[in-house]
N, C-alpha and C positions, 0 to 999 in steps of 0.2 A: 483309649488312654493317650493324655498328649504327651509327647517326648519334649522334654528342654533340656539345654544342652549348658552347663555355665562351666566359662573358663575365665580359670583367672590363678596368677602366678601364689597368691597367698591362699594356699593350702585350708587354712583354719576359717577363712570368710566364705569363701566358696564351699564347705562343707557346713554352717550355716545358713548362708542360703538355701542352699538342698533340703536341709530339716525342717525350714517351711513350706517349703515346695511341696515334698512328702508328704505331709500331715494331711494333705490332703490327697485321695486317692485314686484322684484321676491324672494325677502327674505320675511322668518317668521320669528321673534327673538322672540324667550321665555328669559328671565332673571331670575338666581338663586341665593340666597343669600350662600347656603350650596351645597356642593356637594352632600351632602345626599338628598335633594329636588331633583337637577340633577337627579340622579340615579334614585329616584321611578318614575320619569316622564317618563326615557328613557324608562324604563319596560313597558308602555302601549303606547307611541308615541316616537320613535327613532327619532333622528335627521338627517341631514345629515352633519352637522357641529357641533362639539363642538369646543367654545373657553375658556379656564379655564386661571385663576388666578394660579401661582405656590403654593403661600405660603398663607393660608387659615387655621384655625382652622378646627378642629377634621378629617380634611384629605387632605394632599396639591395635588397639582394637577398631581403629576407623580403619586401619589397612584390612582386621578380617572383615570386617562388614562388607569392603568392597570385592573380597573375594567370594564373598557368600553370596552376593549378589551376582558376581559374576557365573560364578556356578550353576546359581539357580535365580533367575531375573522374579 
């Protein structure tokens, strides 16, 4: 089963997303409100998808990507 991980600050769009993700039954969707949750989760269960939100309080999403990459090259 692949794991994707989508954060994004509006609550209601990223729980649509998930519902099609779902439907199909070889996805996991985790759902993040902060990229900071993201991040400590990725440190003990990686993903194999993240979808992020760009523009996000306290870090938009080209800063996680950079950290995701850094994490994990």
């Amino acid at each position: 089963m692949r794991k994707v991980f989508i954060v994004d600050d509006d609550a209601t769009f990223a729980r649509i997303l998930a519902a099609n993700f779902q439907r199909i039954d070889e996805y996991r969707v985790d759902i993040f409100r902060t990229a900071r949750e993201l991040l400590d989760r990725t440190l003990e269960d990686p993903p194999d998808v993240v979808i992020t939100d760009l523009v996000m309080p306290e870090m938009n999403g080209l800063q996680l990507t950079r950290e995701l990459r850094r994490a994990d090259p």
